[in-house]
C-alpha positions in Angstrom: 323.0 153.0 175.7 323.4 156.0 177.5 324.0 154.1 181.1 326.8 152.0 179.5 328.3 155.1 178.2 328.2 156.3 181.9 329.1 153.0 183.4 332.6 153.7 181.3 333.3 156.9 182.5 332.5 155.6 186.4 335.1 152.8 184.6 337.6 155.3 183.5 337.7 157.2 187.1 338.2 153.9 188.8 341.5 153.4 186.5 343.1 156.5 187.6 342.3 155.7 191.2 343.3 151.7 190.7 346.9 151.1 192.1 347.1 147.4 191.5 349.0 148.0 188.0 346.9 144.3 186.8 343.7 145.5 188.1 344.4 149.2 186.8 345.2 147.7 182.7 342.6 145.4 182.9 340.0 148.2 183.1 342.0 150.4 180.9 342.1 147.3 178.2 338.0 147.0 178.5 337.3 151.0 178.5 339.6 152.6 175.9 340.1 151.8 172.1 343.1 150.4 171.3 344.2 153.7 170.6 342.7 155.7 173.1 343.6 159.0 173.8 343.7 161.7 176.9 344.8 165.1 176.4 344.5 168.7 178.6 346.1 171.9 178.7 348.9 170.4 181.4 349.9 168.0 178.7 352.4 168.9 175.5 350.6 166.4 173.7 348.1 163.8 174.1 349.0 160.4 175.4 347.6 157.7 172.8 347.2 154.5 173.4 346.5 152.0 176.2 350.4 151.5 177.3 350.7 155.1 177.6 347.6 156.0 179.7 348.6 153.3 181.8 352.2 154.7 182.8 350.4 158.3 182.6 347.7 156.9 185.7 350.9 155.2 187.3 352.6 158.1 187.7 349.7 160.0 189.4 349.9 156.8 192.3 353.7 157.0 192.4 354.1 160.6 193.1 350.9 161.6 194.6 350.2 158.5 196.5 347.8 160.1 198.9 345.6 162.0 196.1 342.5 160.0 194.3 340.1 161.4 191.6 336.3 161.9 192.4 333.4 162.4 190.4 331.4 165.9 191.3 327.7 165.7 189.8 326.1 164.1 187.4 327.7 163.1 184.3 326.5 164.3 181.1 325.9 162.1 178.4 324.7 162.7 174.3 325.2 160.7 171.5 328.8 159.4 171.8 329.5 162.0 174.2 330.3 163.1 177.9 331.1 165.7 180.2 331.8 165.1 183.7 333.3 167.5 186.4 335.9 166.0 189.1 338.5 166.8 192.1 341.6 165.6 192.9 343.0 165.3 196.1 343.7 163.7 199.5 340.5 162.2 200.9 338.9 164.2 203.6 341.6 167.1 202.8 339.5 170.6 203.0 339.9 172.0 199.3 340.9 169.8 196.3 344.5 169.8 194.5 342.7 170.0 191.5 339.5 170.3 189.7 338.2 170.0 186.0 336.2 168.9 183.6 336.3 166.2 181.1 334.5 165.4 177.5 334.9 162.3 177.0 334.5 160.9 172.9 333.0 157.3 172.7 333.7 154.9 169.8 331.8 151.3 169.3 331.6 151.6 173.2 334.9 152.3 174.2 336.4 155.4 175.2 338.0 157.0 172.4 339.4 160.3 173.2 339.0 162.2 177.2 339.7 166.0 176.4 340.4 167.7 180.0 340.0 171.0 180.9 342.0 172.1 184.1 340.0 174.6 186.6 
């Protein structure tokens, strides 16, 4: 169990990196319940549900076309439960735009909730 639970988060960060809008929902449809949630302290609220990730990951490729998410480390992985560090930025670029970490809540394996913690 625990490698499926990390083959979805691998999953997840090839969604927010996926600019084909097809290619991008069809892994968001097979990783994230139906009403999935992502939430960090950039956010006034949590973005629920499969339509609105979607148009939250779009507008990441729209505005920062140049910038892609990448796993740092290992990820973590307990019960239904994750935690994974990442950078995002511009390939090759010499620091990152960002950095964080994510928990990640799994339910009947699918991604439930991704709680993200800004650096």
């Amino acid at each position: 169990m625990t490698a499926d639970l990390v083959r979805l988060v691998h999953d997840y960060m090839e969604a927010n990196n996926e600019r084909d809008h097809a290619r991008r929902r069809a892994i968001i449809d097979r990783v994230f319940t139906e009403d999935g949630s992502y939430i960090d302290d950039a956010l006034p609220e949590a973005t629920v549900g499969r339509d609105a990730l979607d148009k939250q990951m779009a507008y990441f490729h729209e505005n920062f076309p140049e910038h892609i998410f990448t796993l740092v480390g290992i990820i973590s992985v307990h019960h239904d439960m994750a935690l994974f560090t990442w950078k995002w930025g511009a390939p090759g670029a010499a620091g990152s735009a960002a950095s964080g970490t994510d928990a990640v809540l799994f339910e009947n394996g699918r991604i439930k909730r991704v709680l993200g913690f800004l650096n």
